[in-house]
FIGU-306246 format. One record per residue (C-alpha): y, z negated, x negated. Coordinates in steps of 0.02 Angstrom, whole numbers, m for minus. Each point is the difference from the previous one (the first is absolute). Last residue first. Layout:
# FIGU-306246
{py->Y&pz->Z&px->X} $
...
END
This chain:
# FIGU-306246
{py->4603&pz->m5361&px->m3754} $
{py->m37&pz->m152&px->m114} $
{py->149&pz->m43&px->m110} $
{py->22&pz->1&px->m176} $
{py->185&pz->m49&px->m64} $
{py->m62&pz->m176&px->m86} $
{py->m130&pz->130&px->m91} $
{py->144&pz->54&px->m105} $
{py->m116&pz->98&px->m108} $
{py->63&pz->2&px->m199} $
{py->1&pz->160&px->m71} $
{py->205&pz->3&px->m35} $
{py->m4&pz->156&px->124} $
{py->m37&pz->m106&px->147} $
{py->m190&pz->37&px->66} $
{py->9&pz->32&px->190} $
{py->m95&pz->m112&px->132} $
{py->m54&pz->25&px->196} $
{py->m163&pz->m62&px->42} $
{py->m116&pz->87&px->147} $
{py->m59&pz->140&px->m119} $
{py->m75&pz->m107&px->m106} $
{py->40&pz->30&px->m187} $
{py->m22&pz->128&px->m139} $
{py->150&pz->m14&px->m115} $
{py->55&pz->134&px->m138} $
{py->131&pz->m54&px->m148} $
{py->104&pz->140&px->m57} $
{py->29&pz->30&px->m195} $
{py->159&pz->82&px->m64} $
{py->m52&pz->134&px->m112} $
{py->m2&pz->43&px->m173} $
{py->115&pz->m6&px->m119} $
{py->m32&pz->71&px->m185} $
{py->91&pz->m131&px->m128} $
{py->103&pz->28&px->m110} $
{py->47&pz->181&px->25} $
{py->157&pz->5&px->m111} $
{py->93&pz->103&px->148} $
{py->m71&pz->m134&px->117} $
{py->34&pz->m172&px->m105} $
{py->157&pz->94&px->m32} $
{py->59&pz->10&px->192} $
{py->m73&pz->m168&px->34} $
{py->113&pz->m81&px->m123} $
{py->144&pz->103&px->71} $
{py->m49&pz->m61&px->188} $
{py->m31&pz->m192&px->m62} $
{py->193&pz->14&px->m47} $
{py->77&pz->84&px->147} $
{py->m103&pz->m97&px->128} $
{py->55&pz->m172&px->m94} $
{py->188&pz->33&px->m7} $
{py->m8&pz->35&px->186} $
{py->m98&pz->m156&px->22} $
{py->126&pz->m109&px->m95} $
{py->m97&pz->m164&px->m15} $
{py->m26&pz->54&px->m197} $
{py->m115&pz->m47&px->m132} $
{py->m149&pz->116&px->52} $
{py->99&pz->163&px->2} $
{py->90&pz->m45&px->m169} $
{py->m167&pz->m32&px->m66} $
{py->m81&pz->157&px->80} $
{py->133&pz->108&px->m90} $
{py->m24&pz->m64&px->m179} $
{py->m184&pz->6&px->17} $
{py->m20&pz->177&px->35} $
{py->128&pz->36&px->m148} $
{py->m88&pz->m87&px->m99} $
{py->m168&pz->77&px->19} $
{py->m115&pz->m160&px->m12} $
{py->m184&pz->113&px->54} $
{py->m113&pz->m166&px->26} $
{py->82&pz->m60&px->139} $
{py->m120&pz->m130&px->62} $
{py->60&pz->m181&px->m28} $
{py->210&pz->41&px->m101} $
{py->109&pz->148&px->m27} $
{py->52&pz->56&px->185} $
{py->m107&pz->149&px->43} $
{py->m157&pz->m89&px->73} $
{py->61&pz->m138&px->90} $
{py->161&pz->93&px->31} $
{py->m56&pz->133&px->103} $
{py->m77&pz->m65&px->136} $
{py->35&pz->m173&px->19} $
{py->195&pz->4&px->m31} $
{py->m58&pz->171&px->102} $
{py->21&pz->m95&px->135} $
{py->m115&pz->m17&px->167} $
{py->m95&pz->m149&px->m35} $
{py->m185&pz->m41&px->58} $
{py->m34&pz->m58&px->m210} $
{py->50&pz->163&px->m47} $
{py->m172&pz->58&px->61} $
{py->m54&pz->90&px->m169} $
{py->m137&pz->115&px->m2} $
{py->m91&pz->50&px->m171} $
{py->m51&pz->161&px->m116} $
{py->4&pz->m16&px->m195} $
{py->46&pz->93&px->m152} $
{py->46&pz->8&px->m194} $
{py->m148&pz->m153&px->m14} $
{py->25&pz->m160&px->m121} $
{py->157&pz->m37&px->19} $
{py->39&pz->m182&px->m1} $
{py->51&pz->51&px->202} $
{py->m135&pz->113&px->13} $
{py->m137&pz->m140&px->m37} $
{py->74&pz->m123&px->109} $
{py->12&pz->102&px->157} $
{py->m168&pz->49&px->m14} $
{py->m67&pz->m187&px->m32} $
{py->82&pz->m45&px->143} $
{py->m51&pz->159&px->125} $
{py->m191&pz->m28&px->m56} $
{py->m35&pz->160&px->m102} $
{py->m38&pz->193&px->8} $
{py->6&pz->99&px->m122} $
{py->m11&pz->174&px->69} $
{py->4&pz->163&px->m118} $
{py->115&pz->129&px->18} $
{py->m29&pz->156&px->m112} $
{py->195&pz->87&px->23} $
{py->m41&pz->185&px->15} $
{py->93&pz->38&px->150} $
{py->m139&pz->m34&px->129} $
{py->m65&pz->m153&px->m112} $
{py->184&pz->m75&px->74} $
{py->m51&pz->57&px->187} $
{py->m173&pz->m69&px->m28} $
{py->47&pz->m180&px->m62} $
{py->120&pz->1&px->158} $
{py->m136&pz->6&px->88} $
{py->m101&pz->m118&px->m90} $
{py->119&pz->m116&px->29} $
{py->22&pz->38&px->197} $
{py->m192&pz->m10&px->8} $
{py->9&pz->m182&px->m100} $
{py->114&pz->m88&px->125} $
{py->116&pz->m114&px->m120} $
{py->m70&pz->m159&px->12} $
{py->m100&pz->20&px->m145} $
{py->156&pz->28&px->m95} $
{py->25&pz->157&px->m93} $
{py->32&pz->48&px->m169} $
{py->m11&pz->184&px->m52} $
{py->m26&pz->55&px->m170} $
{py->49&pz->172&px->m41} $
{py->m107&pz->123&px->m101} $
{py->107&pz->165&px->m61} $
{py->57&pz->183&px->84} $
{py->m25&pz->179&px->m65} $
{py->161&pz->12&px->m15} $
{py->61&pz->m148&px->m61} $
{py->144&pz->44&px->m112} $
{py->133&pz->m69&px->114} $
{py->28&pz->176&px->55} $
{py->m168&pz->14&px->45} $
{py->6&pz->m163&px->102} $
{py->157&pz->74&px->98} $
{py->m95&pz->161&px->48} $
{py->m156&pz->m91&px->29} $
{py->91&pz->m108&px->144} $
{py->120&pz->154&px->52} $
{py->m181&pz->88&px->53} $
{py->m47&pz->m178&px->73} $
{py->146&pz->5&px->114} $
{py->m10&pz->m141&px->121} $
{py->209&pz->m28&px->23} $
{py->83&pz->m119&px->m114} $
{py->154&pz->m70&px->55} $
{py->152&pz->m41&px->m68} $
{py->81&pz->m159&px->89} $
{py->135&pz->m18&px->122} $
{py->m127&pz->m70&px->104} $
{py->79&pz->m175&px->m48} $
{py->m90&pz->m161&px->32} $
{py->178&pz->m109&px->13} $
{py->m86&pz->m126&px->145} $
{py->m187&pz->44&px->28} $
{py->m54&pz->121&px->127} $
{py->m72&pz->134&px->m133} $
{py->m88&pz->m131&px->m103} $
{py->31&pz->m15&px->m188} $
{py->m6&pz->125&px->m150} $
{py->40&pz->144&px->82} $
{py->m60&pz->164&px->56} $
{py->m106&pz->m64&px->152} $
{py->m163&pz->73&px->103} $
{py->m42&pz->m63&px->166} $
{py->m117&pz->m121&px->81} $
{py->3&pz->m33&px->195} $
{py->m193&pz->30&px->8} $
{py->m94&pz->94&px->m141} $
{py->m43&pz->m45&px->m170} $
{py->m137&pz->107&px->m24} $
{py->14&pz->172&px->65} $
{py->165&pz->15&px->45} $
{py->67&pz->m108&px->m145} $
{py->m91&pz->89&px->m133} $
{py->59&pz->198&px->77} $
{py->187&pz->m84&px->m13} $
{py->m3&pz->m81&px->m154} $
{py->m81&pz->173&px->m86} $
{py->24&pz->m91&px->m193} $
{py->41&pz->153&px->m140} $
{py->197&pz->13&px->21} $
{py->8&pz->m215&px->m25} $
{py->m120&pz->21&px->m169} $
{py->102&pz->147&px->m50} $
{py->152&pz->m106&px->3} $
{py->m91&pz->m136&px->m101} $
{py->m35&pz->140&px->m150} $
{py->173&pz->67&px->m5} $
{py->72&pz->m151&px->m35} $
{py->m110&pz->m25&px->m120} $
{py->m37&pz->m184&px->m61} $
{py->m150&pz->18&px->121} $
{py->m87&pz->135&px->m148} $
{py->m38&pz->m156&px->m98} $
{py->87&pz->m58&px->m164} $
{py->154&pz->m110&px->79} $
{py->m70&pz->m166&px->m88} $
{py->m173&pz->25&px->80} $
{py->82&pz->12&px->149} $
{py->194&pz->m5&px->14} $
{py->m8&pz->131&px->125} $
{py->m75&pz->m103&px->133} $
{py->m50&pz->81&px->177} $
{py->8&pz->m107&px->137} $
{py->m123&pz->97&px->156} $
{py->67&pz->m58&px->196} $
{py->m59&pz->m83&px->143} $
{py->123&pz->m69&px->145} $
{py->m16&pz->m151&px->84} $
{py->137&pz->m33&px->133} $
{py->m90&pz->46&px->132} $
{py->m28&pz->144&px->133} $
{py->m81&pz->m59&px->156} $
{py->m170&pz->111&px->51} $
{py->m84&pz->m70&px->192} $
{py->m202&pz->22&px->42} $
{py->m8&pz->m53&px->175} $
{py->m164&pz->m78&px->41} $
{py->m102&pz->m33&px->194} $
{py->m50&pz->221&px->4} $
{py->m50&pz->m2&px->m180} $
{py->42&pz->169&px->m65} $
{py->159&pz->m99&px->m88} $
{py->m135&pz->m67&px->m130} $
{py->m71&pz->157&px->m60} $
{py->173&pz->50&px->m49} $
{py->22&pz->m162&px->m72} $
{py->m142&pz->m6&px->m100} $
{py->38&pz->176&px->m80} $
{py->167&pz->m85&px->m31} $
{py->m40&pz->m182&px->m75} $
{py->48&pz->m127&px->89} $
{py->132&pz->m119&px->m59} $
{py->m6&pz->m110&px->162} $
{py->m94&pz->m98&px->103} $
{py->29&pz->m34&px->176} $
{py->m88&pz->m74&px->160} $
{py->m149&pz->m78&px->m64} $
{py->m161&pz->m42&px->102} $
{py->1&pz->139&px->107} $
{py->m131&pz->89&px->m43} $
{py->83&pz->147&px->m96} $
{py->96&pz->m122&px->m77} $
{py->m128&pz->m111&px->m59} $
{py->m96&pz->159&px->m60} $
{py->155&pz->76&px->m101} $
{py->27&pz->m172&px->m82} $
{py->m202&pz->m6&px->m44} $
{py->24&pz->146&px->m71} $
{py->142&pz->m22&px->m117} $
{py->m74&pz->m157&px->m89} $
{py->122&pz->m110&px->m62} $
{py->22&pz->m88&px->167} $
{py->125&pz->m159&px->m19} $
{py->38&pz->m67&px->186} $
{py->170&pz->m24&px->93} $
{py->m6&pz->m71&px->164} $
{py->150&pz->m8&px->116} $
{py->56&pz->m79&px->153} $
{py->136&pz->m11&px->126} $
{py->50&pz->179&px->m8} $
{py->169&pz->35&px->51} $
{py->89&pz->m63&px->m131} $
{py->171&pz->m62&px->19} $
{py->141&pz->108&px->m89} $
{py->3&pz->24&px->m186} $
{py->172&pz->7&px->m22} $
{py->m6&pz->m170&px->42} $
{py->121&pz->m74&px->124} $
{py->m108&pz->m82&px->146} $
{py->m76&pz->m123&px->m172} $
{py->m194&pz->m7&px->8} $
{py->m25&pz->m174&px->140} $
{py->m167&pz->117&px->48} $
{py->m86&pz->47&px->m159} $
{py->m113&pz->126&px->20} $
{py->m157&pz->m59&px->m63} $
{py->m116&pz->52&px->m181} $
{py->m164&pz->11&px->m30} $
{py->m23&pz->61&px->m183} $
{py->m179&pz->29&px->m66} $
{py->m49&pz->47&px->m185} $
{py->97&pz->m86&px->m143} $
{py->m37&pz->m173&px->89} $
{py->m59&pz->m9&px->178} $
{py->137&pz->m35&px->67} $
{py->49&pz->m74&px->174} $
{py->158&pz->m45&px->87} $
{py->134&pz->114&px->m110} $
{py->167&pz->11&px->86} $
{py->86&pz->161&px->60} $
{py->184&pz->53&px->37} $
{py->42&pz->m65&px->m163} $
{py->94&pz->m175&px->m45} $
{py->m118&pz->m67&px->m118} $
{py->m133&pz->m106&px->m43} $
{py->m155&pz->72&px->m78} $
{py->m162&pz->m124&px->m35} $
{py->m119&pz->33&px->m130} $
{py->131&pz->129&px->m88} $
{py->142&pz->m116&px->15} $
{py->m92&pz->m123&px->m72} $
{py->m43&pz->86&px->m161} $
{py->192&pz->60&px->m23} $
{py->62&pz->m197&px->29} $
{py->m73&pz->m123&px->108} $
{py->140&pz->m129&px->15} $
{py->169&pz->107&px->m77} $
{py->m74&pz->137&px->96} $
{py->m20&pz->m86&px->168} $
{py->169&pz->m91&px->0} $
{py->90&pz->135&px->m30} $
{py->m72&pz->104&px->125} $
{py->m19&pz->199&px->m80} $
{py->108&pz->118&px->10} $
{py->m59&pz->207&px->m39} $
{py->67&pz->76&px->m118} $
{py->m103&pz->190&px->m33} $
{py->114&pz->88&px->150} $
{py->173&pz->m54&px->47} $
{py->45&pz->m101&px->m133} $
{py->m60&pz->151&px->m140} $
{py->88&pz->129&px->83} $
{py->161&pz->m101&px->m2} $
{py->m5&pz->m35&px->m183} $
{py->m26&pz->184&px->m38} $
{py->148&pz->31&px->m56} $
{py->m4&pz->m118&px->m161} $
{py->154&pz->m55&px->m74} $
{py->m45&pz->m147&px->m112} $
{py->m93&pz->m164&px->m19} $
{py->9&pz->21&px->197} $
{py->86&pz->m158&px->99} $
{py->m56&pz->m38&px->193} $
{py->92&pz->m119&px->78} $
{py->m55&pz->m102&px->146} $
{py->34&pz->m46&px->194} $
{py->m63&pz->m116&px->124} $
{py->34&pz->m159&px->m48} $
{py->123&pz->41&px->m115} $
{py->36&pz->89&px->m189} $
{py->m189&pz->1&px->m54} $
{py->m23&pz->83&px->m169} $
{py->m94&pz->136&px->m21} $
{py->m11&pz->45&px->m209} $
{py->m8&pz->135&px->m144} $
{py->m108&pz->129&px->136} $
{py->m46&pz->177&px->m94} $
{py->m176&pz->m78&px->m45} $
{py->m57&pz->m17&px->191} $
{py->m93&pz->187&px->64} $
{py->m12&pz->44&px->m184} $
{py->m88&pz->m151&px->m49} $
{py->m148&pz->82&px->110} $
{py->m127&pz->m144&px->m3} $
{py->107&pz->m145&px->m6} $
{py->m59&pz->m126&px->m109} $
{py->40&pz->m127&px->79} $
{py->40&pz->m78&px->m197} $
{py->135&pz->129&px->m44} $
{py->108&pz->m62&px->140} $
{py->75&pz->122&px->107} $
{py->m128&pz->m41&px->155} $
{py->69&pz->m155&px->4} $
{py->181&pz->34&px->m19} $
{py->m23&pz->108&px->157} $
{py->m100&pz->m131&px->104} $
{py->97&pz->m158&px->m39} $
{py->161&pz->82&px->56} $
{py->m67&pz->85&px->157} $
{py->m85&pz->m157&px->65} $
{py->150&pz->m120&px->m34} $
{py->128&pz->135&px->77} $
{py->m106&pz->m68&px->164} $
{py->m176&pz->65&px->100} $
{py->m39&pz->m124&px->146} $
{py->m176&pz->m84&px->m6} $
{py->m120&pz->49&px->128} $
{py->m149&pz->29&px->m104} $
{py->19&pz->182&px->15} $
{py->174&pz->m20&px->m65} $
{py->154&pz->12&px->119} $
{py->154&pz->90&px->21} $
{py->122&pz->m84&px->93} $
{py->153&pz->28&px->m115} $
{py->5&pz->178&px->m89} $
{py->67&pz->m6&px->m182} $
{py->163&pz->54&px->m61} $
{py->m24&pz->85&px->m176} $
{py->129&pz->37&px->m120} $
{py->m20&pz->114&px->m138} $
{py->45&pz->9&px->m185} $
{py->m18&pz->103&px->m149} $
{py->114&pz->156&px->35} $
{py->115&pz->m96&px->115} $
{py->7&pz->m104&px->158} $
{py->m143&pz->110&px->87} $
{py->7&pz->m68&px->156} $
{py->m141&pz->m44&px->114} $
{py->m30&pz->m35&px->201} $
{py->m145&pz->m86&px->114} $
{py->m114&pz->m27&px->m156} $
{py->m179&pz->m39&px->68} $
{py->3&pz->181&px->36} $
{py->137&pz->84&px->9} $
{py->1&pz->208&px->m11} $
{py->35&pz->94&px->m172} $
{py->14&pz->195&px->44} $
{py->m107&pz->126&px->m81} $
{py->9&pz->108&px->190} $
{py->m167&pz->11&px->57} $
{py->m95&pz->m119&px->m148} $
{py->127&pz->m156&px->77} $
{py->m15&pz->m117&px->m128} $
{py->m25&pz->m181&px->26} $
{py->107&pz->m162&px->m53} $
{py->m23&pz->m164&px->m37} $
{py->m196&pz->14&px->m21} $
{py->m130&pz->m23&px->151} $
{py->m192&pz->m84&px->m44} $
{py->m151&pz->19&px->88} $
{py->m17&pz->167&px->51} $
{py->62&pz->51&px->m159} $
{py->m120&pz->m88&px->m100} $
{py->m145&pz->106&px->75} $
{py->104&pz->139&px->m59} $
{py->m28&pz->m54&px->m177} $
{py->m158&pz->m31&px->15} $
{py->m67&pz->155&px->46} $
{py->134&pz->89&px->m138} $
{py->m105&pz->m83&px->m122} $
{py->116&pz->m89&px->m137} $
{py->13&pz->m186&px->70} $
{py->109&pz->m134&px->m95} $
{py->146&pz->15&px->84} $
{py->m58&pz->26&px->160} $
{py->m87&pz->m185&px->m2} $
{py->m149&pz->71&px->121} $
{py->m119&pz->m3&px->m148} $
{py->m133&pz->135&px->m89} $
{py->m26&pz->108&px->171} $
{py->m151&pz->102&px->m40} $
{py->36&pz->196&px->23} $
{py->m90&pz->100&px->104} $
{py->97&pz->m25&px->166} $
{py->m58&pz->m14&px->197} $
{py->92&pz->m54&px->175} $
{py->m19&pz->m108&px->130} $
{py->137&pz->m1&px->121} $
{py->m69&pz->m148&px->127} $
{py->75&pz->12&px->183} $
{py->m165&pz->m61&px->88} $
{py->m36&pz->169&px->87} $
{py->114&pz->108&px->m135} $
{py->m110&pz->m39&px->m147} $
{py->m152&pz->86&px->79} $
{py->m164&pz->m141&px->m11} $
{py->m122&pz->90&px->m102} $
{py->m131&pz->132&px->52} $
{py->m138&pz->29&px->m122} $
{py->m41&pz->m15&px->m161} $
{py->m124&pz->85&px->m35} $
{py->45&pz->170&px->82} $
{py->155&pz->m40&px->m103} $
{py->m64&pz->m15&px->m166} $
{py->m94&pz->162&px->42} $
{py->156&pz->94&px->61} $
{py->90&pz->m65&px->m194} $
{py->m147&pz->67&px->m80} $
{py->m3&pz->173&px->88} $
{py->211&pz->10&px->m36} $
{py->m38&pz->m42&px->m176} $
{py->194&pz->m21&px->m49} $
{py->63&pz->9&px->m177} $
{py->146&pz->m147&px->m40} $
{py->174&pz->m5&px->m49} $
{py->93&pz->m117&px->m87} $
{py->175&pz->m28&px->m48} $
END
C-alpha cells in the first residue's frame, strides 16, 4: 500500500500547463490513474493490486462473493454442492461466451484450475491454488473440484483470486500470451495496450445477462501508469483523469476544496499492525517479556496517530486480523494508551529506565506514522530506532530472525477470514515467528474444519492468547481515500479492488 506527499502548488502548475482535456463523461471514457506498473494481465501471475483489478474486469470466476452479506452468489457456476469435506460440484452456466466469441464449457474450467496448480505456472500466490488435489470434468457443463484436504476457504478462493481462462487460448499461448492478449469472460475486454503502462479497455456487450457483476455502464475505459503523485492530482484537477485513488490525507483534504472533485474514504481490508518476537536472539531480549510487549501496546496513542495521520474511514483494532472478517473476535483484551501503566510494566520487567529496540519497517509503510509510533515507544523509555527496508527483504529478515520487531500491513489477500488473518501468522509455518503451541493447536483445528461454528470458537481462543500474550500490537484498519470527478459515481469495495464495471456517470 502506497501513499504519496502532495505539492498542491506543483500539481496547479502542471495543470495551468496542461490545459483542458476532453471530460470522460462527453465521449463515455472512465479514465482513471495508478502508481503501480502492471507486470501481466494473467491474474495469476500479477502481484500489484493495479493489475490485479485490471484482471477483474476482464475475467469472471465460478462464483462471487457478496462483501454486504458474505454470501456466495453464481457466477459462471449457476449452482454448487459441497458433496463432502473435500469435494464440490460445480454446474456451469450455458451461453456464456469468451471475448473472442467462443462459448465457455467444463473443458475451460478443468484445464484452467489444474493449470494454474502445476508447479511449472508458477503461480504467484501458491496459496490462492495449492489447497486444490484435482478438477475433473464430470459433463459438459459441470466439474468436480477435489481439495488435498479440508480447507474452508476453498470457496473464498473460487470466488475471488480464480479467475477462468479459455481453454483453448491458454493451452495455445500460455501465461505470456495471456498477458499480450487477455481473453476472458469479464464485463470488459482489452482493445489497446500499451504494455505495463496504458490499459484501454471496452465494455463488453454479448457479457453474460446473469453475472453478478451486472452490465457496465460505461462503454470505455483507460487505465494509465502515473508514478508521480502530482502529475495525477493535475490531470485530475484538469479534467484529464477522473479517479485515482490511495491519496494521501492532507492531500485529500486539499483535494475535496476543489469545487469539480469529491474526495470519498472506503474502509479496507488492510490493516497495519507491529509483530513482536520473543524468541529473539534465542529468547535473550527484553521482547521475550510478557510484560515488556504489553507495555509496548499501553505506550502507542492509536487513536491521536490515526486522527492526525492516517485519517479517513480508518479505525483502531485489538486483534490480530481485520475487524469485518469471518471469526475476528473482539472478545479480546485490550490495551488502552496508558504510558504511565507502560513504564510501570517495563519496570517490573526490570527495565526501568527503558532499553534500545529495533524497529523494522517497510518502505511502504508511511514513514510519519512510523516515526510516530517511534516517539510514543521513546515516550516510555523504549529508544526506537527505524530500520527501514524494501517490504521483501523486511519480511525475510524477521522471519529467520534477525530483528525482535517490525511494523507492516497485510491485505488478506481481499478476503474477509481470519483463516487469512490470524492464521498466516499464528499457525506454525511462513511468518509466525512466535510458535506458542497452544496458539497453534487452536488455529489448526480452526483451519481444518468446514464447521464455521467450530471455526469462530477456535480462532477466538487463539486470538484471546495472542492478546493476553501481547504478540503483536494492532493497529488500525486502514481506509483507502479517492479524489474523483464529481460527475462519476464509484465506491471502493472493502476487498480494495474498484469494481469500475459498477461506475456510472451521474
Amino acid at each position: 500500500m502506497r501513499f504519496r506527499i502532495l505539492n498542491i502548488a506543483t500539481a496547479i502548475a502542471i495543470a495551468s500547463v496542461s490545459g483542458q482535456a476532453m471530460a470522460g463523461k462527453a465521449d463515455d471514457t472512465l479514465n482513471v490513474a495508478f502508481e503501480e506498473e502492471v507486470s501481466t494481465l494473467d491474474g495469476y501471475k500479477e502481484i500489484s493490486r493495479s493489475g490485479l483489478i485490471l484482471a477483474r474486469m476482464l475475467y469472471d470466476n465460478l462464483l462471487m462473493k457478496d462483501l454486504k452479506t458474505g454470501e456466495f452468489r453464481p457466477a459462471l457456476a449457476e449452482s454448487y454442492t459441497v458433496v463432502d469435506d473435500k469435494t464440490i460440484d460445480f454446474v456451469i452456466r450455458k451461453g456464456v461466451k469468451f471475448h473472442d466469441g467462443k462459448e465457455l464449457t467444463a473443458d475451460d474450467v478443468e484445464y484452467t484450475l489444474n493449470q494454474v496448480t502445476k508447479k511449472e505456472y508458477n503461480t504467484r500466490y501458491q496459496i490462492t491454488v495449492n489447497w486444490i488435489d484435482v478438477v475433473e470434468k464430470t459433463g459438459p457443463y459441470s466439474v468436480r473440484v477435489r481439495m488435498k484436504s479440508v480447507y474452508p476457504l476453498a470457496l473464498e478462493m473460487l470466488a475471488g483470486p480464480l479467475p477462468i481462462y479459455p481453454k483453448h487460448h491458454l493451452e495455445a499461448v500460455g501465461s505470456a500470451g495471456m498477458s499480450a492478449k487477455p481473453i476472458g469472460t469479464g464485463p470488459y475486454r482489452l482493445v489497446e495496450m500499451t504494455t505495463g503502462t496504458r490499459f484501454v479497455l471496452e465494455r463488453f456487450d454479448q457479457h453474460y445477462a446473469e453475472s453478478p457483476k451486472g452490465r457496465p455502464a460505461i462503454k470505455r475505459m483507460v487505465a494509465k501508469v502515473l508514478p508521480e503523485a502530482n502529475v495525477q492530482y493535475a490531470e485530475l484537477m484538469n479534467g484529464q483523469l477522473d479517479w485515482i485513488w490511495r491519496v494521501p490525507h492532507d492531500a485529500a483534504k486539499r483535494l475535496s476544496a476543489r469545487p469539480n472533485l469529491t474526495v470519498k474514504s472506503a474502509p479496507i481490508l488492510r490493516f497495519a499492525f507491529m509483530g513482536m518476537n520473543p524468541n529473539y536472539n534465542g529468547g535473550n531480549s527484553p521482547i521475550a517479556d510478557v510484560r515488556v510487549r504489553q507495555a509496548i501496546n499501553h505506550a502507542v496513542n492509536k487513536e491521536d496517530i490515526i486522527k492526525a495521520l492516517v485519517g479517513g474511514a480508518a479505525a483502531s483494532i485489538a486483534t490480530a486480523c481485520h475487524p469485518i472478517a469471518f471469526a475476528c473476535s473482539q472478545n479480546v483484551t485490550k490495551y488502552a494508551y496508558d504510558p504511565k501503566k507502560a513504564k510501570d510494566l517495563l519496570a517490573a520487567a526490570g527495565y526501568p529506565n527503558g532499553f534500545p529496540l529495533e524497529l523494522l519497517t517497510a518502505t511502504s509503510f508511511p514513514r510519519a506514522q512510523v516515526e510516530a509510533i517511534a516517539a510514543n515507544l521513546t515516550a516510555v523509555g523504549i529508544k526506537a530506532s527505524i530500520n527501514e527496508q524494501q517490504s521483501a527483504v523486511m519480511r525475510t529478515n524477521y522471519i529467520e530472525g534477525k530483528a525482535p520487531t517490525y511494523l507492516s500491513s497485510w491485505g488478506a489477500y481481499g478476503i474477509a477470514d481470519a483463516g487469512l488473518g490470524t492464521s498466516p501468522f499464528f499457525g506454525g509455518t511462513g511468518d509466525d515467528v512466535v510458535k506458542d503451541p497452544q496458539v497453534i493447536a487452536e488455529v489448526k483445528i480452526a483451519d481444518t474444519t468446514l464447521d464455521r461454528d467450530v471455526r469462530k470458537k477456535h480462532y477466538e481462543t487463539a486470538q484471546k492468547r495472542v492478546a493476553d500474550q501481547a504478540y503483536w500490537l494492532p493497529l488500525w484498519a486502514f481506509s483507502v481515500n479517492t479524489a474523483q470527478s464529481s460527475n462519476l459515481s464509484l465506491d471502493v469495495d472493502p476487498d480494495e479492488f474498484v469494481p469500475f464495471y459498477k461506475a456510472a456517470w451521474k
